[in-house]
C-alpha positions as CSV (number, residue, x, y, z in Angstrom):
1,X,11.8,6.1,7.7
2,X,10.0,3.5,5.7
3,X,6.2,3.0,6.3
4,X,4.0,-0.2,5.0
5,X,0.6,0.6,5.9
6,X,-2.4,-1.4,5.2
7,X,-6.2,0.2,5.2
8,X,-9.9,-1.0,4.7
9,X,-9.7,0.4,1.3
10,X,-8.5,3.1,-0.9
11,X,-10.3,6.4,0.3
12,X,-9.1,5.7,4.2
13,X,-5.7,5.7,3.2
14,X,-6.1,8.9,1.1
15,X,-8.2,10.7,4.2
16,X,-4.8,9.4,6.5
17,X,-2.5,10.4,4.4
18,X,-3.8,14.0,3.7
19,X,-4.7,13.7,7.4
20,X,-1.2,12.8,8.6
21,X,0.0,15.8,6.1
22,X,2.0,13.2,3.9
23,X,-0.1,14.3,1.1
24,X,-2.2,17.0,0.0
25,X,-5.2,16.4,-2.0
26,X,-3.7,16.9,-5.1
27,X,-1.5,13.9,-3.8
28,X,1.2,16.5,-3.7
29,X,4.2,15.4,-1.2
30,X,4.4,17.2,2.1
31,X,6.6,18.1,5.0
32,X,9.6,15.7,4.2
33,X,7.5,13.1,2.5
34,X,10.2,11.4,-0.3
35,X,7.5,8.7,-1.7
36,X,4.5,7.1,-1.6
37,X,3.7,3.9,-3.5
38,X,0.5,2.6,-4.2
39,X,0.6,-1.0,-3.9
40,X,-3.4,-1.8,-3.9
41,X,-4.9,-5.0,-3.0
42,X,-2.2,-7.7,-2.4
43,X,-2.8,-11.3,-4.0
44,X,-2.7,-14.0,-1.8
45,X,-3.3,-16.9,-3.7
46,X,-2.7,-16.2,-7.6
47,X,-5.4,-16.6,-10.4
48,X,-5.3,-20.1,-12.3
49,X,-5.6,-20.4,-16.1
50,X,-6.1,-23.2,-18.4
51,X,-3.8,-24.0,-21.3
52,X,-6.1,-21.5,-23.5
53,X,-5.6,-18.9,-20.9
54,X,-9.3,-18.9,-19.3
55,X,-9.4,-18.2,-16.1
56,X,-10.1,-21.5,-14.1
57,X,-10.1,-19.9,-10.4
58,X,-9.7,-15.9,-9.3
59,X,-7.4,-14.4,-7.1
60,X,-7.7,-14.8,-3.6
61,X,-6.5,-11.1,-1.8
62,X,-5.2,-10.1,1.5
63,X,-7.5,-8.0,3.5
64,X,-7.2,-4.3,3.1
65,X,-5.6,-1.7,0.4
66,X,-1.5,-1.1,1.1
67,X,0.4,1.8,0.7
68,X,4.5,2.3,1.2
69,X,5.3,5.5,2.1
70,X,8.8,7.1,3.0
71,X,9.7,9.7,5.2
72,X,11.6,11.8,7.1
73,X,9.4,12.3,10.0
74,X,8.6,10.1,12.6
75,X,4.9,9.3,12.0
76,X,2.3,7.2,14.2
77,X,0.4,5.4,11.6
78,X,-2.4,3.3,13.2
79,X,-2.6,0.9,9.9
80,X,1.5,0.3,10.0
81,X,2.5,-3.5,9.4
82,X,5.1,-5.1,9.5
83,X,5.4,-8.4,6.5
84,X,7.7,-11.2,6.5
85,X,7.8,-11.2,2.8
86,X,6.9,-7.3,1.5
87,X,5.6,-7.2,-1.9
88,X,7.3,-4.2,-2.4
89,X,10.7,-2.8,-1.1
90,X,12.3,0.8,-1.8
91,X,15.8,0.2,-3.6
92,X,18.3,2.4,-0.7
């Protein structure tokens, strides 16, 4: 099973994670775990630059800090989404 998950920041997910026993806390896999991917903070609207290469505008980000995980087990994940257009995707 393929999870995307989306948290308020970094440390939650890490705390679910080891919670849900995906992870230890030497980020070590668990019971059936195959991967999980740290995708971070999603941009939502890119960065602008002038012809030198200065930034003009920042990034604008999605809320939240994702994670892809995949697994054998059936897990409950209160953060689970569910994108239109993933910025990641597991090659199967």
């Amino acid at each position: 099973m393929i999870f995307k998950l989306n948290y308020p920041d970094k440390q939650t997910a890490i705390a679910d994670l080891i919670d849900k026993k995906i992870i230890d806390e030497e980020f070590n896999y668990l019971k059936g775990t195959h991967s999980v991917v740290e995708i971070g903070k999603i941009v939502s609207i890119p960065a602008t630059f002038d012809d030198d290469g200065e930034l003009l505008t920042e990034p604008i980000y999605h809320d939240g800090y994702a994670y892809d995980v995949m697994s054998e087990q059936d897990i409950v994940f209160e953060s689970e989404i569910f994108p239109k257009h993933p910025k990641h995707s597991f090659g199967l």
